[in-house]
Phi, psi and omega in degrees: 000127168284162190222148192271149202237145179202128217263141186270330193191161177202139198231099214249155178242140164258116198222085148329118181049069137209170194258174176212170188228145200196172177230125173243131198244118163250130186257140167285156188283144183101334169234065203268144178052079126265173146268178128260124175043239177231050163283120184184089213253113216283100164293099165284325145206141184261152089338145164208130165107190184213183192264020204288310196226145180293136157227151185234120165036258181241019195260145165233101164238166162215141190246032199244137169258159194158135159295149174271119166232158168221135164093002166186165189247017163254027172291166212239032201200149165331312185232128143240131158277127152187136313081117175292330175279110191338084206288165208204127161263128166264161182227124187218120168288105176299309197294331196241315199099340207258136147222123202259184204226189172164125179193204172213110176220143183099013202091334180183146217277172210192139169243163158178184147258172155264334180274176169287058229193153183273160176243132200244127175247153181220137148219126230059032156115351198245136159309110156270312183236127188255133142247158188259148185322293192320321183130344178280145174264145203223155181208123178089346185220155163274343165249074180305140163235039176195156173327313179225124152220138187256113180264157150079356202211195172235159158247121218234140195242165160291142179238192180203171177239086173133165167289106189322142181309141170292324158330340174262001173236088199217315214228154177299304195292024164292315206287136179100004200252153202220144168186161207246120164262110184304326204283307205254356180048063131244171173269105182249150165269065208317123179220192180303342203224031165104194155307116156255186153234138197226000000 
């Protein structure tokens, strides 16, 4: 008696430029994930892929130079993004939740987190500047308590010979603005009512 055969599954891994080896088990209907009897046909090697990129263990490389586009077939950089809808990369700690971005929408390009989390800038592995969910910025502290505060330094200011043009003091969104007249050692300050020294 013949028995009609029907391949149950079949489980191919795609591994670009190597080869892979696999078992395809075939069942009579009615014996699904079973073998039937000693059907049973050994893949020893497929190619799939081309020789561009490597698998190492759970690693994917490629050592071919040559730039990556995703969104265009012309990069022009190692990795090029491009998307009109305001394309974006995320980055996410599975273990913590936190995922920060990088992208352009608007007209201009923008870093961050997406989540509610501070964004920490470093350099040689070490924190230099923090901003906080809120907005502050902290240099020298991880815990800004002012828009901007700076521990550990200085803040260097511009300096001038002389009392600062009044032109530069003028207009509201002036105010607050600070500079040292190096000749005379004072500081002025831009207010309502023009240059002070302080």
């Amino acid at each position: 008696m013949t028995k009609t055969i029907m391949i149950l599954a079949i489980a191919v891994a795609f591994v670009a430029g190597s080869m892979i080896t696999g078992t395809i088990a075939f069942a009579a209907p009615g014996d699904q994930g079973k073998p039937f009897e000693a059907l049973q046909a050994q893949i020893d090697s497929i190619p799939i892929g081309d020789s561009d990129w490597t698998i190492s263990g759970s690693d994917m490389f490629s050592a071919v130079s040559g730039n990556v586009g995703i969104g265009t077939a012309t990069p022009s950089q190692l990795l090029t993004l491009e998307n009109g809808g305001s394309p974006r990369v995320f980055v996410t700690d599975t273990s913590s939740g936190v995922t920060t971005q990088i992208g352009a929408q608007d007209g201009a390009g923008f870093m961050g987190t997406f989540t509610t989390t501070d964004l920490r800038i470093l350099t040689g592995n070490d924190e230099r500047m923090r901003i906080t969910t809120d907005g502050k910025v902290g240099i020298g502290t991880t815990t800004p308590n002012s828009k901007l505060e700076v521990t550990n330094g200085y803040i260097e200011l511009d300096t001038s010979s002389g009392t600062p043009p009044s032109g530069d003091c003028d207009a509201s969104n002036e105010i607050g603005r600070m500079i040292v007249d190096s000749s005379n050692n004072n500081l002025y300050v831009c207010t309502n009512n023009g240059w002070q020294t302080k």
